[in-house]
N, C-alpha and C positions, 0 to 999 in steps of 0.2 A: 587595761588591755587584756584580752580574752587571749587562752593558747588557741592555737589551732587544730583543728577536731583529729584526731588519729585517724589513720583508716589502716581497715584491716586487708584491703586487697593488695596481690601480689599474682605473678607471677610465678609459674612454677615445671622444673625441668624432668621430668622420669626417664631413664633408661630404661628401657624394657625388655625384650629377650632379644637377639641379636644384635644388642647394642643400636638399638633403634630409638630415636631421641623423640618424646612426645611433650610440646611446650601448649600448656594452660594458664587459666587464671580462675581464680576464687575469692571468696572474702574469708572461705573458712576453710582453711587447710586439711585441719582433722577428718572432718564430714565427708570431704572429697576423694581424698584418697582411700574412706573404708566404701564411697561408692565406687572407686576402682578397684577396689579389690572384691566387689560381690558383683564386678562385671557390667555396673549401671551406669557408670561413667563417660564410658566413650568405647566404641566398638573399637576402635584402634590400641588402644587398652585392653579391652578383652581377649583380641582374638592375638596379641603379643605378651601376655604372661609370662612370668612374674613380672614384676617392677620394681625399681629403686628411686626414692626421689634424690636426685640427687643437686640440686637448685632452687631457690626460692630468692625472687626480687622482689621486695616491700614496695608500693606505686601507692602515693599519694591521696589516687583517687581510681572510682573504674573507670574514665577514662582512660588515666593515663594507663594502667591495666591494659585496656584494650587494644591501646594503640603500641604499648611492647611487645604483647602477645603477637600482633600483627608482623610487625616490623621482623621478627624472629622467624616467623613462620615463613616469609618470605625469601628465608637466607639459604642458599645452600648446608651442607650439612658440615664443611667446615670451615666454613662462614659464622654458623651457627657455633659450633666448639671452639672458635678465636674469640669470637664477642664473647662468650660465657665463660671464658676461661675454663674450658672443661679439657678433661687428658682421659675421656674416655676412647 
């Protein structure tokens, strides 16, 4: 019996300046967040500087990535801070 393959996508939560929640996904966390920090990431990142990640959910797969990402972005904002357990 074979394990089943790791994956590296996740989800992931930043707070940014006014306490403004910005929800992504990646397969590589590192990479992403030094292109939001030189501004190449997401204009909603850039133009809300600094940031803090302050979330990350491990998904299976990018689908299932995608479809969190989705389902999040959908939610009111605390809608969004109830499902993530956040106390910002």
């Amino acid at each position: 019996m074979t394990e089943p393959e790791k994956s590296d996508w996740l989800v992931y939560v930043l707070k940014c300046r006014n306490n403004y929640l910005y929800i992504g996904l990646t397969n590589n966390i590192e990479k992403r967040l030094k292109e939001h920090e030189r501004g190449t990431g997401s204009k909603f990142v850039r133009s809300h500087l600094p940031f803090e990640l302050i979330r990350t959910i491990p998904c299976k797969s990018p689908s299932e990535a995608r479809s969190l990402e989705a389902t999040l972005k959908r939610m009111d904002r605390k809608s969004k801070i109830r499902a993530l357990n956040l106390d910002t």
